[in-house]
N, C-alpha and C positions, 0 to 999 in steps of 0.2 A: 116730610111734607104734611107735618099734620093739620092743618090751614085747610087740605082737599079733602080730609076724611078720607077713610077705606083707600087702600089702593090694594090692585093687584100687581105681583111678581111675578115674571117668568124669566129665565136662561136659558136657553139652544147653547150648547159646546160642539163645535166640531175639531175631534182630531186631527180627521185628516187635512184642516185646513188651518186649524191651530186658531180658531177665533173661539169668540164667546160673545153671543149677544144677549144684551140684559133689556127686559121690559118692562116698564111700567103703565098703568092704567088706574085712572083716577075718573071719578066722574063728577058732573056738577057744570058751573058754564064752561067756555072755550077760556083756557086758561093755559098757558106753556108755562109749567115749573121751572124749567132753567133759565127763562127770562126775565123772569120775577124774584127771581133769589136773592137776598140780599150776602149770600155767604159765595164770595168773591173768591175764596180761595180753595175752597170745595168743586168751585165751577173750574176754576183754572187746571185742579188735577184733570177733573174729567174733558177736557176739551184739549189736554196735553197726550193724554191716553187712550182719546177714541181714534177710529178709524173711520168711523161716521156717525154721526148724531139725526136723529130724525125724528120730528115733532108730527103729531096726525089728530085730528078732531073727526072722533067717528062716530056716529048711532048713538052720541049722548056720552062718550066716553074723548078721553086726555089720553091720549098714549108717546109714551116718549120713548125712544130705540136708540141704545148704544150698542157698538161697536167694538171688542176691543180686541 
């Protein structure tokens, strides 16, 4: 995503339930990276192997939530 500048990373794993959520945060206007993506087949793995996806515009911040 370098188009957003900076982003931040985060992952939560849990064992005992056998997920792993990954996050991203990017700042700048209200922007959804995965709907803007022109790379079609990058999107298709991740929307093949999420469990949920979730886009959120918060305090000036892009945050986007997978699932896996």
């Amino acid at each position: 995503m370098p188009q957003y500048g900076a982003c931040s990373l985060n992952m939560t794993i849990s064992g005992k339930l056998g997920t792993y959520e990954l996050s991203v945060s990017y700042g700048n206007e209200k922007s959804n990276a995965l709907e803007n993506t022109s790379d079609e087949l990058a999107m298709a793995i991740v929307q093949k192997s999420a469990k949920f996806i979730k886009y959120e515009y918060s305090n000036g911040k892009n945050i986007i939530t997978v699932a896996l």
